[in-house]
C-alpha positions in Angstrom: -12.8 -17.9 8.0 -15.2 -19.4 10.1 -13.7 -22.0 12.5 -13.9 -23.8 15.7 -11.9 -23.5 19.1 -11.2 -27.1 18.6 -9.5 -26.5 15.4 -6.1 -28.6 15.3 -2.8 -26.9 15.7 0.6 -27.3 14.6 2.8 -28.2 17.7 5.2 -25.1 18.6 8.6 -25.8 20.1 10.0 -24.1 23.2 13.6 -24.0 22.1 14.9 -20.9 21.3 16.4 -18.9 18.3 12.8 -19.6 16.4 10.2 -17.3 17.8 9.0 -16.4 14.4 8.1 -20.3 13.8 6.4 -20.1 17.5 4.6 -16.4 17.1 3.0 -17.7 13.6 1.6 -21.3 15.5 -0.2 -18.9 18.2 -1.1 -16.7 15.2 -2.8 -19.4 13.2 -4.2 -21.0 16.2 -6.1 -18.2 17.0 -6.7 -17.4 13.2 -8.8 -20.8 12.9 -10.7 -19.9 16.6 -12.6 -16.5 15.3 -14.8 -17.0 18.8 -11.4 -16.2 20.6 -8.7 -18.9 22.6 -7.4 -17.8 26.2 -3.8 -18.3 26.7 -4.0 -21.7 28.7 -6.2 -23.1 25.9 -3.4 -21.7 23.2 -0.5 -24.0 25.3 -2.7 -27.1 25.2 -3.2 -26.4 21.6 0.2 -26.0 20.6 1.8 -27.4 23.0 4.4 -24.4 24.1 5.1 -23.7 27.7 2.7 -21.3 29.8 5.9 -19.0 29.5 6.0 -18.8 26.2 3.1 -18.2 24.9 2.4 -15.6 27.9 6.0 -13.5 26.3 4.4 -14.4 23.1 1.2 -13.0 22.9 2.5 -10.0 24.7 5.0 -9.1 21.8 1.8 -10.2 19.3 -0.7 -7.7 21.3 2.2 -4.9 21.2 2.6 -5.6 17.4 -1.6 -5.1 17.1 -1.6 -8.4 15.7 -3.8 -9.9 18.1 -6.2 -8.1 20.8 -8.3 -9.0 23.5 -11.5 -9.5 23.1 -13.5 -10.1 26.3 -13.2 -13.1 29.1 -13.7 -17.1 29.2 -16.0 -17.7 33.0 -15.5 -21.5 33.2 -17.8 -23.8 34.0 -16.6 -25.2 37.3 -14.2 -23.4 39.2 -11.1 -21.2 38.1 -10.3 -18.0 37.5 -12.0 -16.0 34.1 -9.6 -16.3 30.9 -9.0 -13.3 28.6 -9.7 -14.4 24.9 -7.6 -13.1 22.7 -8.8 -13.0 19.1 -6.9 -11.5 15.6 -6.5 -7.5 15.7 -8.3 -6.9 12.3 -7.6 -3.3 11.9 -4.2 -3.6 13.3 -2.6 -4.9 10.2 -3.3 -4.9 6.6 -2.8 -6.5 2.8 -3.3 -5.4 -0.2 -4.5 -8.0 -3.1 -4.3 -7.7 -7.0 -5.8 -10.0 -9.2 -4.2 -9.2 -12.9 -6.5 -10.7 -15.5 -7.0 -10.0 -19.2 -9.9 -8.4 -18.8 -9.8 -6.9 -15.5 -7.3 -5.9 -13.0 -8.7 -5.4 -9.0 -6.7 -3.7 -6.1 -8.5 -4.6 -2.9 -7.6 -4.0 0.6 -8.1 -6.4 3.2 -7.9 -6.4 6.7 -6.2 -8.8 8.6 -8.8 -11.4 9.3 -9.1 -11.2 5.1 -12.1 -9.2 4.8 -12.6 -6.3 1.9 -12.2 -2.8 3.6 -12.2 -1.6 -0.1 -11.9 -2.5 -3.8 -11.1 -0.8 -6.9 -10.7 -1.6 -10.7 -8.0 -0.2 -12.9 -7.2 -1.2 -16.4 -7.3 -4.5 -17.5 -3.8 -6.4 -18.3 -4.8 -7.0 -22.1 -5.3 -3.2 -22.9 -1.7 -2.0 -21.1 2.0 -2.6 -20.8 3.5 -4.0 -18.0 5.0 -1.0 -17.0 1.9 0.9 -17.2 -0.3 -1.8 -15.4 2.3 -1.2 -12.5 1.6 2.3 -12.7 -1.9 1.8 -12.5 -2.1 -0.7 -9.5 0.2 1.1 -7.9 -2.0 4.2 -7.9 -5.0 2.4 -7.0 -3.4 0.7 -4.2 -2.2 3.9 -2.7 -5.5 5.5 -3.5 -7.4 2.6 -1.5 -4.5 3.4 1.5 -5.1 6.8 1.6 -8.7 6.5 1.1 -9.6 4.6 3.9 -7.3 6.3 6.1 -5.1 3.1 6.6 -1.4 4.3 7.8 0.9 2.5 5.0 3.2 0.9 7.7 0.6 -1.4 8.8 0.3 -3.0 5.2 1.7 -6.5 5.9 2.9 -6.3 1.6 0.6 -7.2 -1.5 0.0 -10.1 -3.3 -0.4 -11.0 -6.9 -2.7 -13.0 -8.6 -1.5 -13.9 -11.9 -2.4 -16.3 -14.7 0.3 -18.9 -15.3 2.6 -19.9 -15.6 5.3 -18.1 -13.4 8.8 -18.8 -12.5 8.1 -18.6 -8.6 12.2 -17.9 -8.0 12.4 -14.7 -9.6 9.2 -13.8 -9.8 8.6 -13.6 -13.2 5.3 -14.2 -15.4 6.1 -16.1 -18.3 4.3 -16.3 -21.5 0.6 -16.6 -20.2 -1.4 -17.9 -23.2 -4.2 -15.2 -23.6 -1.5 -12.3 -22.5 0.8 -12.8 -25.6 2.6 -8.8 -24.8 3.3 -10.4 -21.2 6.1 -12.6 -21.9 8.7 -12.9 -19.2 7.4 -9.8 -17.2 9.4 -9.4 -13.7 5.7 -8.4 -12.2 7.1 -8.9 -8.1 10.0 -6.9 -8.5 8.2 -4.0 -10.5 5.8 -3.9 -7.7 8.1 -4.3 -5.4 10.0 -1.3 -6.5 7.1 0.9 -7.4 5.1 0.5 -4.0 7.9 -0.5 -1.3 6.1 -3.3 0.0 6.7 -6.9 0.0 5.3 -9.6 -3.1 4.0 -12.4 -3.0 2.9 -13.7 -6.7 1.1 -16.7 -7.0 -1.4 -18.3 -10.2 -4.7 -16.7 -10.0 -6.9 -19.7 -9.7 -4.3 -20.9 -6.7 -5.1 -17.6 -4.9 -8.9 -18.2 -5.1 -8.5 -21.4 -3.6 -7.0 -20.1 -1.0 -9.3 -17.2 -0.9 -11.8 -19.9 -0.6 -10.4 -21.9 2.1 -9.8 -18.8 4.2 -12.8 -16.9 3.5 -15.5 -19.6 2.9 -18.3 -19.5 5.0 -19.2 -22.4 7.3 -20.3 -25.5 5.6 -18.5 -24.0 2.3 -15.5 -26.3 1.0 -13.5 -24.8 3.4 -14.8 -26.7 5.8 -14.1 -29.8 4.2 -10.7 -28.9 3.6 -10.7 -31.4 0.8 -11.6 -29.2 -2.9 -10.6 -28.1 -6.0 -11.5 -24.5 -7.2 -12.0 -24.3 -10.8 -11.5 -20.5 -11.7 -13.5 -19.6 -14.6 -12.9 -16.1 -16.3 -10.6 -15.3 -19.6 -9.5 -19.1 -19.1 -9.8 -22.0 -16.9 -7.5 -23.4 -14.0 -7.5 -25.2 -10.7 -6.5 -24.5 -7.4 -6.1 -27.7 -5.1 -6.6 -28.1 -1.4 -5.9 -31.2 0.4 -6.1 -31.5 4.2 -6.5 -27.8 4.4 -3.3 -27.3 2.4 -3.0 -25.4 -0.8 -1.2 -27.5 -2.9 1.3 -25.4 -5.4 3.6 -28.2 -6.9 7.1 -28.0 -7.7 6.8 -24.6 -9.7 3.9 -23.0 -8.2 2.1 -24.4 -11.2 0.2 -26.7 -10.0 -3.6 -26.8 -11.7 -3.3 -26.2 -15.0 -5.9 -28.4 -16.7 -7.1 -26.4 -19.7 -5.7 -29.3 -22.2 -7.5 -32.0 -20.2 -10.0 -33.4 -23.1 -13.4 -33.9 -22.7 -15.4 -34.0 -26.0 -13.9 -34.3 -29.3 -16.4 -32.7 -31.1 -15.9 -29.5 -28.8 -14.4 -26.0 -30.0 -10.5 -26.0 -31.7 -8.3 -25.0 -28.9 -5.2 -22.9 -29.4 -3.1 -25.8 -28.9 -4.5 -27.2 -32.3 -6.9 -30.0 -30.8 -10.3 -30.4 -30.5 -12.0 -31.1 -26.4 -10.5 -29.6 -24.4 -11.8 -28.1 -21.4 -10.3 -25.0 -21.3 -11.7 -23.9 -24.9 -15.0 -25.6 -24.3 -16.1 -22.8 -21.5 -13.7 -20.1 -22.4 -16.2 -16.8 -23.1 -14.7 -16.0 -26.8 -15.3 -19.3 -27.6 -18.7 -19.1 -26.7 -19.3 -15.8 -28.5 -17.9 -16.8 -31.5 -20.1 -19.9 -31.6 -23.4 -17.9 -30.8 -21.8 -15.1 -33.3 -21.3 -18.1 -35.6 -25.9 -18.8 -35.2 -26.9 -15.0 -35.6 -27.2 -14.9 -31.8 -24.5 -11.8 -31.4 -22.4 -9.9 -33.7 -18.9 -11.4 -34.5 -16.4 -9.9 -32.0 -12.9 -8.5 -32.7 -10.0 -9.8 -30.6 -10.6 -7.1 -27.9 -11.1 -8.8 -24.7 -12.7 -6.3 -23.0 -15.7 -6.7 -26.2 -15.7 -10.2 -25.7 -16.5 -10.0 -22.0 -19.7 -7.9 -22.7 -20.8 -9.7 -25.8 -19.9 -13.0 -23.4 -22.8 -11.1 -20.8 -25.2 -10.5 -23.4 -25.3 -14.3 -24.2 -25.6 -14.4 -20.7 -28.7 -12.0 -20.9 -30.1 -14.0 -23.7 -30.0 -17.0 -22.1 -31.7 -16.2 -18.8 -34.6 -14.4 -20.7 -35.8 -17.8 -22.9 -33.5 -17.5 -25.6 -33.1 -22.2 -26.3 -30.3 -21.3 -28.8 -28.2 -19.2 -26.3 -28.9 -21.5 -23.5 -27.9 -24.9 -25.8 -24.9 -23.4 -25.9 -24.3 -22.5 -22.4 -25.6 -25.8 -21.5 -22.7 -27.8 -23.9 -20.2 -25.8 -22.2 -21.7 -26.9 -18.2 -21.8 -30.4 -19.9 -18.1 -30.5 -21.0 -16.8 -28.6 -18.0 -18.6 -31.3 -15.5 -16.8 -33.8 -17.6 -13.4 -32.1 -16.4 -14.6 -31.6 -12.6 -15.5 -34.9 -12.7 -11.8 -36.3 -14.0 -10.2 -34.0 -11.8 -12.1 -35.2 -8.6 -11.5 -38.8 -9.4 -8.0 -37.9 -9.4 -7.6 -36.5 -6.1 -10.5 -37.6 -4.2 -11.3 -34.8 -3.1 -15.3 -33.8 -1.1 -15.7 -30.6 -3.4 -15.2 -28.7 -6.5 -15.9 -25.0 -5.9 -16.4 -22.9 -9.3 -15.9 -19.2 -9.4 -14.5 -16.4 -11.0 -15.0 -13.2 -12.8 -17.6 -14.5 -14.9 -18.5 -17.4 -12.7 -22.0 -14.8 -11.5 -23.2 -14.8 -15.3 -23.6 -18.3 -15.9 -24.7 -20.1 -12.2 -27.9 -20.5 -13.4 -26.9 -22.4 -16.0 -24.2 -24.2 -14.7 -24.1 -25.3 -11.5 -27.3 -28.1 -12.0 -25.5 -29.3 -14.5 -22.1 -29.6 -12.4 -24.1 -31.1 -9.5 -25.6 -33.4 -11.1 -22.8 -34.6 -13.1 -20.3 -35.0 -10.2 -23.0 -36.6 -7.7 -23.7 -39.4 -10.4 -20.5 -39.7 -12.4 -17.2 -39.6 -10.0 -16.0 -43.1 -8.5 -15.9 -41.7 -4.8 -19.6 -41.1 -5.0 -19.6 -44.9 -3.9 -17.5 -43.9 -0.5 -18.4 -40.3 -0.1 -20.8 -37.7 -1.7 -18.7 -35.3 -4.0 -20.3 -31.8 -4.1 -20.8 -29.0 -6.4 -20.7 -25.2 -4.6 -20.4 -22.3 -6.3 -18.2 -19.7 -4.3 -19.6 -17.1 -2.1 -17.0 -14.2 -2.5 -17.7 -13.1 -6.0 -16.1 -11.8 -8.9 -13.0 -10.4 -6.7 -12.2 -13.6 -5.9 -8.8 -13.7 -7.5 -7.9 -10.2 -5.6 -8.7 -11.9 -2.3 -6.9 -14.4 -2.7 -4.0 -12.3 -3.8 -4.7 -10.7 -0.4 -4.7 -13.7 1.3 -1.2 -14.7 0.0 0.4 -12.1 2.1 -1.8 -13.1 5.5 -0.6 -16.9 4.5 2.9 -15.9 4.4 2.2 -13.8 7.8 0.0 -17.4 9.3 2.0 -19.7 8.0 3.8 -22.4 10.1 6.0 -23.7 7.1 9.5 -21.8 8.0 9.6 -21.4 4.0 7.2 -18.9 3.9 7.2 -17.0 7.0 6.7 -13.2 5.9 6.0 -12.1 9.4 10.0 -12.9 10.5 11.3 -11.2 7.5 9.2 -8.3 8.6 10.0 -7.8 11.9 11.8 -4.8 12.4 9.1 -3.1 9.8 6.2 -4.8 12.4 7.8 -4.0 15.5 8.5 -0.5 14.6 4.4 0.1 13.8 2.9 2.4 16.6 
């Protein structure tokens, strides 16, 4: 993610018995300084002893977590400073985003960009046990493919829709996956590919995809957003001061029930305005099925999603009635963006997705609009509109990004990096 050297850290702490709290505060200082940070600027920043951070980054640089990358000349007198910057290729994570209609496997390096992607069967037309089958290959075909050595894959994350028992790992009973319910999806991964899992709600992971990966002046930078994800259904990720915010469960975000127009499409909960049904793509193919605009789909979801892109089509070559019906959908979404952003006051809602690229256009002048004229913290603070930059395989970076989290993170809860040591250490 693009970043500055001035970037706040999290203090370290020269005490011993925690070096895996104080090698991931160097870590994510120099994550958030992609220009580079020389050692003394890395103890002013976190506040650790010259000492320490000198035997840390030495254990870091033998690890191939972090390399150097060139020298500092001062402007006055001193001596140069090496920079030392994250080792991109010397560590690895492999994302999955599991959605009804799609499943990805992408590998990223360690900085969180692509080094390759590849889609396998979607979730709606497979088992469990066979979807596990299926990422597993791919993600051992992107491995060997690339010629990445499998001992440098930090683990793999999961992007999931929700909800999920976070404890055991377990996907519930995800509404538009009805053969999915109470699937142990970590530990099957787990025990089919050997590496560590991380699972977290899809539209979570694209947040933090976003906040990681955004470009500069993106949301990221604000570090105040929501991320609606928009594909088979509709959820939120929330960041606040720069922190993904998960809740109690890990199920933070789920705001498809959130009403918005009563005369909008009958959701499966049995009501009428919802969000979530208003710009869900079956939805909208049955309504333009319902005008003669397409042919009336079957339940396959795979069917939906390219009847959902010839609406699409229609739409951006003139056709009014397929646009009206694009347009009610923007309308009633902005209406939720809106409600959501007055809630937690935030500078930003992002919108993407796997079908997020299909209806932009449309879209996002609606959104815009709606959220710079409609939220109450337009009368302290401009609230903005972006759509994100990183795609459809958003959800698989993020699920990437989970496991380079885990490895960053200064929250001793969640530090993957100690767990892994021995693995890590052992790396040539």
């Amino acid at each position: 993610m693009e970043g500055s050297r001035s970037a706040p850290a999290r203090p370290g702490t020269n005490l011993p018995r925690i070096a895996d709290f104080n090698q991931a505060v160097i870590l994510n200082a120099v994550r958030h300084a992609p220009e580079g940070l020389s050692r003394v600027e890395l103890a002013e920043l976190t506040g650790l002893s010259a000492q320490s951070v000198s035997n840390i980054t030495r254990r870091l640089l033998d690890r191939e977590l972090i390399t150097e990358a060139g020298t500092l000349v001062p402007a006055g007198r001193g001596k140069p400073r090496t920079l030392l910057r994250l080792h991109a290729g010397g560590h690895f994570a492999i994302g999955v985003h599991v959605d009804p209609t799609v499943t990805t496997v992408a590998l990223l390096d360690l900085v969180g960009d692509v080094v390759a992607s590849v889609r396998t069967l979607p979730a709606s037309a497979a088992s469990p046990p066979r979807l596990v089958e299926a990422i597993t290959a791919a993600a051992d075909g992107l491995v060997a493919a690339t010629g990445v050595d499998a001992r440098r894959v930090l683990g793999l994350g999961i992007a999931a829709p929700g909800p999920l028992d976070p404890g055991t790992g377990v996907v519930l009973e995800p509404p538009l996956l009805p053969g999915w319910a109470h699937v142990g999806l970590r530990g099957l991964l787990h025990e089919a590919t050997g590496y560590p899992v991380v699972l977290h709600k899809d539209a979570a992971a694209a947040a933090l995809a976003e906040l990681w990966r955004g470009p500069r002046g993106s949301a990221a930078a604000l570090e105040d957003f929501v991320f609606l994800y928009l594909g088979t259904g509709l959820g939120a990720g929330l960041v606040v001061g720069g922190e993904l915010l998960s809740g109690t469960t890990n199920n933070a975000g789920e705001i498809g029930h959130l009403m918005v127009d009563t005369d909008g499409p009958r959701c499966n909960c049995g009501q009428r305005g919802c969000v979530g049904a208003a710009c869900m793509p079956r939805n909208l193919v049955a309504e333009a099925a319902g005008v003669g605009l397409l042919r009336r789909p079957g339940t396959d979801d795979r069917e939906i999603d390219e009847l959902f892109t010839d609406l699409c089509a229609l739409a951006a070559d003139g056709s009014a009635p397929a646009r009206r019906i694009l347009e009610a959908s923007a309308f009633r979404l902005a209406r939720g963006a809106a409600t959501v952003s007055n809630l937690l006051d935030v500078r930003a809602v992002v919108f993407g997705g796997p079908i997020w690229d299909r209806i932009s256009d449309v879209y996002l002048p609606i959104l815009r609009e709606t959220l710079l004229t409609t939220t109450e913290a337009r009368r302290v603070h401009p609230v903005t509109a972006l759509g994100s930059s990183l795609g459809a395989d958003v959800g698989a970076i993020g699920a990437g990004c989970l496991v380079l989290e885990h490895a960053f993170s200064t929250r001793p809860a969640t530090l993957l990096l100690g767990a892994r040591e021995d693995a890590v250490a052992a790396t040539p």
